[in-house]
C-alpha positions in Angstrom: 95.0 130.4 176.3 93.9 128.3 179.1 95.1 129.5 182.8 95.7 127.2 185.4 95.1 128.8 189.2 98.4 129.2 191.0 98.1 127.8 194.8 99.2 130.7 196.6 99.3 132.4 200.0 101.2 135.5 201.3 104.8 134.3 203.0 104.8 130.5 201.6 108.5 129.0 203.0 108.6 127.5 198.9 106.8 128.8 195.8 106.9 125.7 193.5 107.3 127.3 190.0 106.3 124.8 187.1 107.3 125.2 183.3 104.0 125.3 182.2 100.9 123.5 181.9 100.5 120.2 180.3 97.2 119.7 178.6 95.9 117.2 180.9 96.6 119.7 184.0 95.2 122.3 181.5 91.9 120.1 181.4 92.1 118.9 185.2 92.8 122.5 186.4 95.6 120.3 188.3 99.3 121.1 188.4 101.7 118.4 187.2 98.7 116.0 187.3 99.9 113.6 184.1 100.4 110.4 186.0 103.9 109.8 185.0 105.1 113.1 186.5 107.2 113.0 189.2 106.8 116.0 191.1 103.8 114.6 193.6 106.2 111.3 194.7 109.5 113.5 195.0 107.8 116.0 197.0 106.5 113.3 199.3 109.8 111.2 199.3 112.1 114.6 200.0 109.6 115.0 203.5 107.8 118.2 202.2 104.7 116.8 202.6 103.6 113.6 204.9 102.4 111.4 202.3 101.8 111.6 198.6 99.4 114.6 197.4 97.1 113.6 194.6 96.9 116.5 191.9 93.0 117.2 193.0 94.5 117.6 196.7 97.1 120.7 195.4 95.5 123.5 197.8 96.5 120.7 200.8 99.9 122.7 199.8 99.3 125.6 201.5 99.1 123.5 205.0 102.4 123.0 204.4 103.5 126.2 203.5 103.8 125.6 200.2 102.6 127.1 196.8 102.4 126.5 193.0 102.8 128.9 189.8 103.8 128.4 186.6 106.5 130.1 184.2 104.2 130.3 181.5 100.6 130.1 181.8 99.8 128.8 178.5 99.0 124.9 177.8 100.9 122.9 175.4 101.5 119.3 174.9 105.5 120.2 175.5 107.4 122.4 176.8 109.6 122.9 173.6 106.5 124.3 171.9 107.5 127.4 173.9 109.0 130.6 172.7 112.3 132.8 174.6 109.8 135.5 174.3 106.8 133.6 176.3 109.5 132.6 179.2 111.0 136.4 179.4 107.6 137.7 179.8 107.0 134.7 182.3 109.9 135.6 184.6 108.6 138.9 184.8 104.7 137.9 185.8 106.8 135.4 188.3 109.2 138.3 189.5 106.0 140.7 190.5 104.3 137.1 191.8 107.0 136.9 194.0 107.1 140.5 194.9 103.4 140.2 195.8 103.6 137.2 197.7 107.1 137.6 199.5 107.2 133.7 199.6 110.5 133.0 201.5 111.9 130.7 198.8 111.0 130.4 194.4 112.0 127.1 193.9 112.1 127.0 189.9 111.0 123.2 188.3 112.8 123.2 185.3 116.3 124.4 184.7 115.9 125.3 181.1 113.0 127.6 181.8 114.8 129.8 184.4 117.8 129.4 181.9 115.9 131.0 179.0 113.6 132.9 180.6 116.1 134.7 183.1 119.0 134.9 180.5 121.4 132.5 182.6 122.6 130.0 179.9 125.0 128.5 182.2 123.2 128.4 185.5 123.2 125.0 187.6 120.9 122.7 189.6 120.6 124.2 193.7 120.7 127.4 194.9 121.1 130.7 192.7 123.7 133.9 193.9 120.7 136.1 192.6 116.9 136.9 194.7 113.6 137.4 193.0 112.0 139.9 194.8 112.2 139.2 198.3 113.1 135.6 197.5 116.2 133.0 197.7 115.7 131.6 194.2 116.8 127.9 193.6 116.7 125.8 190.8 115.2 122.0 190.7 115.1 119.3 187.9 111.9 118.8 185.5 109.9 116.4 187.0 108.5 115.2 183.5 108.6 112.0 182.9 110.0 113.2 179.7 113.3 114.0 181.9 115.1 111.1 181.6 118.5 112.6 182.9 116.5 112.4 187.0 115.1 109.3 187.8 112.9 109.8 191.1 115.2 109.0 193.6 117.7 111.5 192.3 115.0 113.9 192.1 113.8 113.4 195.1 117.5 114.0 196.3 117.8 117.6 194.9 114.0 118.0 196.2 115.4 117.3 199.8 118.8 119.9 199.4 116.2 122.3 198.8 114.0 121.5 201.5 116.8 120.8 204.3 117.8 124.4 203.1 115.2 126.4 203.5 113.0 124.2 206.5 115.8 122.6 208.8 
């Protein structure tokens, strides 16, 4: 199984949590760093950061006061090579992450993941009634380039609910 290292502080404003690795991040020991992913540009474009990150610049994040984890730690070319069983044991590791960390908000990257691996088949995109730990919890769209249902400006729009939510 190959790990990739969270970027995390104690009392991040947003704790960035991704599906899991792809194999190129895997191999880069980057988050999201496939080129067609969108989650670099929409973090940029929503104003979390000043300008577009590069993958190798991830730990710039915590200037910001913000973090990245993943679901599941475990590599794999998709996410639907996943089990239930691998994303319920993932939003427990996240759910003691979170108590650890106390980051102010878990921003989940993926609705399917916190669907399955939370038990909420018909949550929605945006803010969640429920906490993890210490934590609002809120819910954000795949930025795959497999997720054909966001193009970037709309992700970039639920990107920028979330961070006029929790920063303004």
């Amino acid at each position: 199984m190959t790990v990739l290292p969270d970027v995390i502080a104690p009392g991040l404003s947003v704790l960035f949590c991704g599906i899991n690795p792809g194999l190129l991040s895997a191999q880069r020991k980057q988050h999201f760093a496939r080129p067609g992913n969108r989650f670099w540009p929409a973090l940029h474009l929503s104003g979390f950061t000043p300008r577009r990150l590069h993958p190798s610049e991830q730990f710039e994040l915590l200037d910001y006061g913000l973090g990245i984890t993943n679901m599941v730690a475990r590599a794999s070319a998709t996410a639907a090579e996943l089990s239930k069983q691998e994303f319920v044991q993932g939003a427990e590791i996240l759910t003691a992450l979170t108590e650890k960390y106390a980051p102010q908000t878990v921003a989940i990257v993926g609705i399917g993941a916190y669907r399955t691996g939370f038990n909420r088949p018909k949550a929605t995109m945006g803010p969640q009634l429920e906490k993890l730990g210490p934590a609002r919890l809120w819910v954000l769209p795949n930025p795959s380039g497999l997720n054909a249902h966001y193009q970037l400006p709309a992700l970039a729009d639920e990107f920028r609910r979330l961070r006029e939510a929790v920063l303004d």
